[in-house]
py3Dmol code that shows the C-alpha trace and the ligand (Angstrom):
import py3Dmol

protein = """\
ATOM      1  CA  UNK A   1       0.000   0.000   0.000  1.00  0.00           C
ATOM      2  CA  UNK A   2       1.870   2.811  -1.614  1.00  0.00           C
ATOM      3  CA  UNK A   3       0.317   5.546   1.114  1.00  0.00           C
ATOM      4  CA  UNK A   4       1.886   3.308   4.152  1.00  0.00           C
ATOM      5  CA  UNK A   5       5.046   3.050   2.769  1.00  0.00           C
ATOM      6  CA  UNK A   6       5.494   6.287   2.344  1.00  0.00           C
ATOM      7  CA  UNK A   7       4.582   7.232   5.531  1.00  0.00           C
ATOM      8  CA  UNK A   8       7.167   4.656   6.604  1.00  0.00           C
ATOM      9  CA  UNK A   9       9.914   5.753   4.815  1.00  0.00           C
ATOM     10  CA  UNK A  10       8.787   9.564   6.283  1.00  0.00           C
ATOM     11  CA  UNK A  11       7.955   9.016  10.056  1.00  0.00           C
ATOM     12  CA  UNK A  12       9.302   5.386  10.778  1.00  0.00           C
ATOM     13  CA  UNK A  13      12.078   5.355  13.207  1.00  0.00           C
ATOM     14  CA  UNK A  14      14.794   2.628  13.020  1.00  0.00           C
ATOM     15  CA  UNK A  15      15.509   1.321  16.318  1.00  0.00           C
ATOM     16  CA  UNK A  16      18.285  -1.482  15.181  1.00  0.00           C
ATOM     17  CA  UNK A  17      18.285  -3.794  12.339  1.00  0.00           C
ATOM     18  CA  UNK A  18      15.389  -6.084  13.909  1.00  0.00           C
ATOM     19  CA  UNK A  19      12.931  -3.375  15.291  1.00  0.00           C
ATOM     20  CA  UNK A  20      11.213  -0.291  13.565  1.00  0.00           C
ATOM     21  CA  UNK A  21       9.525   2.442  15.503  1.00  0.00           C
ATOM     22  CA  UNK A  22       6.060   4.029  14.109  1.00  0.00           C
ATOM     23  CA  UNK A  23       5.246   5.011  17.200  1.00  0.00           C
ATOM     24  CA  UNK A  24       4.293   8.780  15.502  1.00  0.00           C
ATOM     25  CA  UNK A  25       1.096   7.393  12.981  1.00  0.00           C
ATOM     26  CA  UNK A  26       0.487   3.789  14.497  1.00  0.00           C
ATOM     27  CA  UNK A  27       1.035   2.304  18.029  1.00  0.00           C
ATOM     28  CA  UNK A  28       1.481   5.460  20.357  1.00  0.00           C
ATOM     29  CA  UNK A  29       0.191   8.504  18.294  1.00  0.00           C
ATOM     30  CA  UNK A  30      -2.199   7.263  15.316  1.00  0.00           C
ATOM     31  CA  UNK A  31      -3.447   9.213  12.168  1.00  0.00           C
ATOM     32  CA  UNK A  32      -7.249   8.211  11.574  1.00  0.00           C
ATOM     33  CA  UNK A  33      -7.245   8.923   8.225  1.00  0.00           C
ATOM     34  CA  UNK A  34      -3.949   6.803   7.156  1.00  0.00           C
ATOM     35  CA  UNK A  35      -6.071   4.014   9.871  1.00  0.00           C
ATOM     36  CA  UNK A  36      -9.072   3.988   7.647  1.00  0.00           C
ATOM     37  CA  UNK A  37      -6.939   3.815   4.362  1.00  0.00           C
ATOM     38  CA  UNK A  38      -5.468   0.272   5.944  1.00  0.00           C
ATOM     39  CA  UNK A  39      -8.822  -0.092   7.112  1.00  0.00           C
ATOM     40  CA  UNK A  40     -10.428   0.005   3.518  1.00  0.00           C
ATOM     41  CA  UNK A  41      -7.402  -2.103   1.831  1.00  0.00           C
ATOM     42  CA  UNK A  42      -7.361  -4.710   4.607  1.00  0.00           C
ATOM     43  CA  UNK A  43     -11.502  -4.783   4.161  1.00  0.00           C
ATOM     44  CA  UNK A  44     -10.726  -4.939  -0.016  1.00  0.00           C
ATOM     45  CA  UNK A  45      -8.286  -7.959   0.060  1.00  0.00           C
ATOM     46  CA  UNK A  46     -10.717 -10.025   2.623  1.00  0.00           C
ATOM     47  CA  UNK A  47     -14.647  -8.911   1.372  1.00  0.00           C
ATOM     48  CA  UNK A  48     -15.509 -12.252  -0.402  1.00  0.00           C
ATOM     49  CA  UNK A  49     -13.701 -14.382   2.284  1.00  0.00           C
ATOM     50  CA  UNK A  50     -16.985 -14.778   4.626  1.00  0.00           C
ATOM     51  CA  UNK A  51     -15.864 -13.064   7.577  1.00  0.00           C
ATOM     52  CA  UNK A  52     -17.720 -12.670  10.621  1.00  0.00           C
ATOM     53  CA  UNK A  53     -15.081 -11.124  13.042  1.00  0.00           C
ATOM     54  CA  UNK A  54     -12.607  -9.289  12.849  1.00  0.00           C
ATOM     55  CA  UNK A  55      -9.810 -10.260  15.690  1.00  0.00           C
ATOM     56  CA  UNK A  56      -6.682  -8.369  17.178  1.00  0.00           C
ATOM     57  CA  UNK A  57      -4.216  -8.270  20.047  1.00  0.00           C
ATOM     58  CA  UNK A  58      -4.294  -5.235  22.192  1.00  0.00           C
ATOM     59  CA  UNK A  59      -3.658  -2.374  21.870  1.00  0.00           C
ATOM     60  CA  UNK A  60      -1.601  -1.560  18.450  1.00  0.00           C
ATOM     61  CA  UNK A  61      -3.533  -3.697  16.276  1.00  0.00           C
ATOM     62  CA  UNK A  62      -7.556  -2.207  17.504  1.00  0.00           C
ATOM     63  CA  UNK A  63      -7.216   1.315  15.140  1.00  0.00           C
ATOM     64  CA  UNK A  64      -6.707  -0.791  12.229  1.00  0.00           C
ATOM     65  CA  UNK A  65      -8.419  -3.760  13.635  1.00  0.00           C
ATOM     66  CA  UNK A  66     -11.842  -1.426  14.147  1.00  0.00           C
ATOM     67  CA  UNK A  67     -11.451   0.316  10.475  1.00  0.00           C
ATOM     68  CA  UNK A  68     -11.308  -2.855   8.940  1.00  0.00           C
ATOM     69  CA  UNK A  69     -14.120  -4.279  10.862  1.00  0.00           C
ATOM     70  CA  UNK A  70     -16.478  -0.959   9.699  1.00  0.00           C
ATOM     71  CA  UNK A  71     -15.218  -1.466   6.311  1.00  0.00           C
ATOM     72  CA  UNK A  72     -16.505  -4.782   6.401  1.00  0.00           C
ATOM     73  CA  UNK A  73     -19.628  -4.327   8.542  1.00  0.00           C
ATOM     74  CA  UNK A  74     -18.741  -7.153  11.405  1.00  0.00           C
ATOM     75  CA  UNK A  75     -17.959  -6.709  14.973  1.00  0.00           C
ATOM     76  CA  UNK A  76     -14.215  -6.374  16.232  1.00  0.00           C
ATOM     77  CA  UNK A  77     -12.733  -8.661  19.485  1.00  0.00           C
ATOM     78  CA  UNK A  78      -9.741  -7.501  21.116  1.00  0.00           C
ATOM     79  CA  UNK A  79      -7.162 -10.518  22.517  1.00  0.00           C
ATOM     80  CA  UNK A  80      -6.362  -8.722  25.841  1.00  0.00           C
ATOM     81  CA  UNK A  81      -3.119  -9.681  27.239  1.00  0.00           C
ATOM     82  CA  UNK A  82      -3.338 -10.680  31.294  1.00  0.00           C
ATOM     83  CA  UNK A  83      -0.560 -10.747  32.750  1.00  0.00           C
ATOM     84  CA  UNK A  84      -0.919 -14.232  34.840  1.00  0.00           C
ATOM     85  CA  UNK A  85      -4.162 -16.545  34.755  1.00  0.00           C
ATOM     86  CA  UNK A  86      -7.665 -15.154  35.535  1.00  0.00           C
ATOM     87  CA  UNK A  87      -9.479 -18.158  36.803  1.00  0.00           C
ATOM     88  CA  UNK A  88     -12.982 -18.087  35.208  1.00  0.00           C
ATOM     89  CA  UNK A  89     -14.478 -20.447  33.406  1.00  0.00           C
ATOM     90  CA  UNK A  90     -16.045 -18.157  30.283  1.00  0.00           C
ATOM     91  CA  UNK A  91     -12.627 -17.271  29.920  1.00  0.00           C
ATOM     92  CA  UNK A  92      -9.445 -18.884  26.992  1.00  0.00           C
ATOM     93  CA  UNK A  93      -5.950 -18.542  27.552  1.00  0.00           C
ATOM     94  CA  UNK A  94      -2.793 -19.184  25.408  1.00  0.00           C
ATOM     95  CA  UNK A  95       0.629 -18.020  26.450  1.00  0.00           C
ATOM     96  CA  UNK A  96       2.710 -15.435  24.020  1.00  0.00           C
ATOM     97  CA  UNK A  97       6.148 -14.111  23.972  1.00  0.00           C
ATOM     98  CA  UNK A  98       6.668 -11.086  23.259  1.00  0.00           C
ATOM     99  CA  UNK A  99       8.956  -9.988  20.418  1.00  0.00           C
ATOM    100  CA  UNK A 100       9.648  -6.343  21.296  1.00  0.00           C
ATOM    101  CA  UNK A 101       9.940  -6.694  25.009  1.00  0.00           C
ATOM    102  CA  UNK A 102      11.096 -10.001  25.551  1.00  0.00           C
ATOM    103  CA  UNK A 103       8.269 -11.103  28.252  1.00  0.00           C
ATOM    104  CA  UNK A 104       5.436 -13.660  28.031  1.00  0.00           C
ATOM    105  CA  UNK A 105       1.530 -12.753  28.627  1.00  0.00           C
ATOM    106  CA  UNK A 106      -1.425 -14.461  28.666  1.00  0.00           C
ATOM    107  CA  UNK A 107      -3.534 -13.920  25.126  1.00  0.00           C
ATOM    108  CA  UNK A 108      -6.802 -14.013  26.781  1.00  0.00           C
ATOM    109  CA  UNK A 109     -10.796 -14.404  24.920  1.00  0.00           C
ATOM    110  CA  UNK A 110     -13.950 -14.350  26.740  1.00  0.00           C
ATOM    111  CA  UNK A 111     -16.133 -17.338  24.834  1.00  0.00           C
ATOM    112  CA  UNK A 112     -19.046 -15.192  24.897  1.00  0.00           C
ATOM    113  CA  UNK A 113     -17.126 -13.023  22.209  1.00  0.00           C
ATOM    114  CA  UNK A 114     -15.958 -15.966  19.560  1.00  0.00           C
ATOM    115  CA  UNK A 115     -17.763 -19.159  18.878  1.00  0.00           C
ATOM    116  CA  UNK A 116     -18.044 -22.125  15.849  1.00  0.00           C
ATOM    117  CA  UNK A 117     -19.980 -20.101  14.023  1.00  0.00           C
ATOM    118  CA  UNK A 118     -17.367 -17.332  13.089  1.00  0.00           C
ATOM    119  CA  UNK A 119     -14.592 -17.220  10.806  1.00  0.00           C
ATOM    120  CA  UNK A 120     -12.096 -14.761  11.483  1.00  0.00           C
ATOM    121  CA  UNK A 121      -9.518 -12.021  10.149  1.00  0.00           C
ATOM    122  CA  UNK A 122      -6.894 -11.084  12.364  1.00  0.00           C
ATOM    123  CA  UNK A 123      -5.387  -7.743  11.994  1.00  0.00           C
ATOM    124  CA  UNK A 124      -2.066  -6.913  13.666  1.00  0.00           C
ATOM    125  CA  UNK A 125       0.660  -4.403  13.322  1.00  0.00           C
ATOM    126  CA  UNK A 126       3.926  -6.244  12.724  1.00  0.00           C
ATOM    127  CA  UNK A 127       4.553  -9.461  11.491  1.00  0.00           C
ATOM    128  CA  UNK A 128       7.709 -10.468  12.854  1.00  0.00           C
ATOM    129  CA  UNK A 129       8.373 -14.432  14.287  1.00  0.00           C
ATOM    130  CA  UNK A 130       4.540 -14.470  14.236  1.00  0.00           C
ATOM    131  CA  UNK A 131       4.719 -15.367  17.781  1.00  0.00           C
ATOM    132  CA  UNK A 132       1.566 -13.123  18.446  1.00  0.00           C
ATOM    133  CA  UNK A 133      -0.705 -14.428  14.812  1.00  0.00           C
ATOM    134  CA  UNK A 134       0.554 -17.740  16.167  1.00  0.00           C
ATOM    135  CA  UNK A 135      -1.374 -17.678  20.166  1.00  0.00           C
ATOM    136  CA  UNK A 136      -4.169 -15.883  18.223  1.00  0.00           C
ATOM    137  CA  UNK A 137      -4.985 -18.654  16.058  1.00  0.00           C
ATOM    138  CA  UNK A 138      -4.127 -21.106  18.679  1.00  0.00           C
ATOM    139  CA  UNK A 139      -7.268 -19.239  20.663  1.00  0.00           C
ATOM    140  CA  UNK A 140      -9.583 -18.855  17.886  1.00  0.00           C
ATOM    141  CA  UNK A 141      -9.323 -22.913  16.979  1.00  0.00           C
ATOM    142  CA  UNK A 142      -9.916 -23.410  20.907  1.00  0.00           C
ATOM    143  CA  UNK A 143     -12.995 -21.718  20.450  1.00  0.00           C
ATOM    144  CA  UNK A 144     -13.800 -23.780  17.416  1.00  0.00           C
ATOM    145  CA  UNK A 145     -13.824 -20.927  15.109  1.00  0.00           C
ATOM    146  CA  UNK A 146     -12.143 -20.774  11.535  1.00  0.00           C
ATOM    147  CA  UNK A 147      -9.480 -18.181  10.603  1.00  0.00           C
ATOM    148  CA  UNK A 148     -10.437 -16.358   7.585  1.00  0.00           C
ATOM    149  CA  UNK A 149      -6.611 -14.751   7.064  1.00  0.00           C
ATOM    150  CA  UNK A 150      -4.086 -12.700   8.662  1.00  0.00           C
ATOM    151  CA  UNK A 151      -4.317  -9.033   7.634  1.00  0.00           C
ATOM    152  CA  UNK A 152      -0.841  -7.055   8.859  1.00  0.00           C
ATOM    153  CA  UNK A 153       0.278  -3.276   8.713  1.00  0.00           C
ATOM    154  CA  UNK A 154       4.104  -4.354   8.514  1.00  0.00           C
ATOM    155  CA  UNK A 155       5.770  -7.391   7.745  1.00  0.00           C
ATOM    156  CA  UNK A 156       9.495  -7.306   8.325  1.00  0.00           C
ATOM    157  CA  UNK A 157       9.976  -9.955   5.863  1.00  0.00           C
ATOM    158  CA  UNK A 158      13.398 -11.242   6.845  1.00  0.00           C
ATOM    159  CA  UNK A 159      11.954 -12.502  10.233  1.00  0.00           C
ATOM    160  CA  UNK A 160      10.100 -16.062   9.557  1.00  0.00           C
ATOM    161  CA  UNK A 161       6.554 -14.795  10.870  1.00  0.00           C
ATOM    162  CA  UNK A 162       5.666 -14.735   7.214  1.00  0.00           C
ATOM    163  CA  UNK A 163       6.539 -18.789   6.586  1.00  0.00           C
ATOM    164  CA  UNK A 164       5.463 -20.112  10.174  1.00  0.00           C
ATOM    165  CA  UNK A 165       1.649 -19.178   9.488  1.00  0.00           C
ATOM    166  CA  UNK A 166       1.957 -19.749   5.260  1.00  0.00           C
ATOM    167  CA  UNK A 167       3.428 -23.314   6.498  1.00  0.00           C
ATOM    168  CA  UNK A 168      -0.490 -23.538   8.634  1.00  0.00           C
ATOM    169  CA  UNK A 169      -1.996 -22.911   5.976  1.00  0.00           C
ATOM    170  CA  UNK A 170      -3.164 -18.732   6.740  1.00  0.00           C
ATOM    171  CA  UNK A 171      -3.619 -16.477   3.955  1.00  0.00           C
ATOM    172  CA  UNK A 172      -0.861 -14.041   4.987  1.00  0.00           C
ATOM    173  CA  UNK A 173      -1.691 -10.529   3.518  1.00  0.00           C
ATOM    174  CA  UNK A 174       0.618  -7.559   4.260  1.00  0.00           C
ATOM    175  CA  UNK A 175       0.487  -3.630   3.067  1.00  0.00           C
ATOM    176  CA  UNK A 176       4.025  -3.329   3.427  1.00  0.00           C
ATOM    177  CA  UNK A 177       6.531  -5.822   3.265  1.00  0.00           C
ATOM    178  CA  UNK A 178      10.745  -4.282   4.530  1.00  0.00           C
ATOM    179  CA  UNK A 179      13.066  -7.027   3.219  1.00  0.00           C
ATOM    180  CA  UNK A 180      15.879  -5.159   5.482  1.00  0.00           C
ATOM    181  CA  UNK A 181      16.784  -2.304   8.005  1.00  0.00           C
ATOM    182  CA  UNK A 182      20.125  -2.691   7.741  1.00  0.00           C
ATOM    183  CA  UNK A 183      22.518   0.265   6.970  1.00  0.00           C
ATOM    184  CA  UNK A 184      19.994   2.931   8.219  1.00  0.00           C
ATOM    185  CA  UNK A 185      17.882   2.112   5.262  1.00  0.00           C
ATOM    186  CA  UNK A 186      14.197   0.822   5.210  1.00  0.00           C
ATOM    187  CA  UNK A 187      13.672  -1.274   1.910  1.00  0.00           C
ATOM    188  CA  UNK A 188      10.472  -2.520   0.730  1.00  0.00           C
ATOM    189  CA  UNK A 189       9.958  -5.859  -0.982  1.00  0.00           C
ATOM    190  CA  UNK A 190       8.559  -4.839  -4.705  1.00  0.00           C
ATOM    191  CA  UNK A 191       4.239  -5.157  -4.370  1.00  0.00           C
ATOM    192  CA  UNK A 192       4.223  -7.805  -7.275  1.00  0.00           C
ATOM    193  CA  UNK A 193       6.554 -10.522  -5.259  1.00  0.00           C
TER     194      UNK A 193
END
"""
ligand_1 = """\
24
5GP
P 5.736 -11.530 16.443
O 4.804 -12.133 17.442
O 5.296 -11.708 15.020
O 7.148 -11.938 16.673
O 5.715 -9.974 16.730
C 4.544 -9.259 16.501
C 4.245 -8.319 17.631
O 5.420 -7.716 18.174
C 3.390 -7.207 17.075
O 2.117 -7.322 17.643
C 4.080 -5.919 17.475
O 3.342 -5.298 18.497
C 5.426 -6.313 18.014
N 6.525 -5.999 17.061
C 7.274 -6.876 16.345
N 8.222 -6.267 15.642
C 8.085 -4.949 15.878
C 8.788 -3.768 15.414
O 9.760 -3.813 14.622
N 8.329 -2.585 15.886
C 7.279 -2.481 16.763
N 6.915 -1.243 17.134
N 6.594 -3.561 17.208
C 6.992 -4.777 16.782
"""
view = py3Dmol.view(width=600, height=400)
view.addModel(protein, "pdb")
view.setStyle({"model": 0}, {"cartoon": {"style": "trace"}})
view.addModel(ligand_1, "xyz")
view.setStyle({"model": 1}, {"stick": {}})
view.zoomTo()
view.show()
């Protein structure tokens, strides 16, 4: 999506050559209009795949997560992250790590939220060792639901989120794909590939 990756190459920080900061239009301050842009082309890519939910983790993925939900007309669930086990029965739990900060949590669905009947985009930020795509499906499928695809801001393509979930069987789809962030540089993997 030519409008995020400009905005990238623009306001995206480079923290090292694993990590990228877009802390400025996504996950700390967030522009509404570049959301519903994502919003739209997330919606575009998914509208004749049936789905009923649309699924994130809190809290970078729900801007995008919510646009993409209104461009499709369904309801959006947000994973919340607990930090230790709730005990209560309405409640599923996976375990994550996190790839940023290096800590586990507990991905966490109320059942009243997600049943059989729904088949379900997820919508996340990054795509890195797909650690976080990975406990999200891993809930959905305990609540017997079907995963429509994985719809992602920013894939850093040299991490092997992308291959772990195309290996499951998940229709990966990404608006901008960075091969590297090595030298300073942010470089995009050409849209046909
Ligand atoms: P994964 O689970 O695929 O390894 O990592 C995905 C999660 O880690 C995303 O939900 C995102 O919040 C965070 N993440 C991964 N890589 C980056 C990055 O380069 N920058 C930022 N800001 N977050 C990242």
């Amino acid at each position: 999506m030519k409008e995020l990756k400009e905005r990238i190459l623009k306001d995206g920080y480079i923290i090292n050559e694993d990590i990228l900061k877009v802390d400025s239009f996504i996950n700390h301050q967030a522009d509404p209009g570049l959301m519903k842009q994502i919003g739209e082309a997330l919606a575009a890519h998914f509208k004749d795949k049936g789905v009923t939910k649309v699924v994130t983790i809190e809290s970078s993925g729900i801007a995008p997560a919510l646009m993409t939900a209104l461009a499709l007309e369904v309801p959006m669930v947000i994973l919340k992250k607990e930090p230790s086990k709730v005990l209560n029965e309405g409640l599923l739990q996976t375990m994550v790590t996190s790839f940023t900060k290096g800590t586990s949590y507990e991905l966490t669905l109320s059942k009243r939220f997600i049943t059989e009947m729904d088949h379900v985009l997820i919508v996340d930020d990054f795509l890195a060792n797909g650690e976080a795509a990975t406990g999200a499906i891993r809930l959905l499928r305990m609540a017997h639901a079907t995963v429509a695809g994985l719809g992602i801001l920013i894939e850093k393509s040299f991490q092997p989120g992308r291959e772990k979930l195309i290996e499951q069987g998940i229709d990966v789809y990404s608006l901008a794909r960075i091969s590297s962030l090595k030298d300073g540089a942010i470089t995009f993997i050409p849209e046909s590939e």
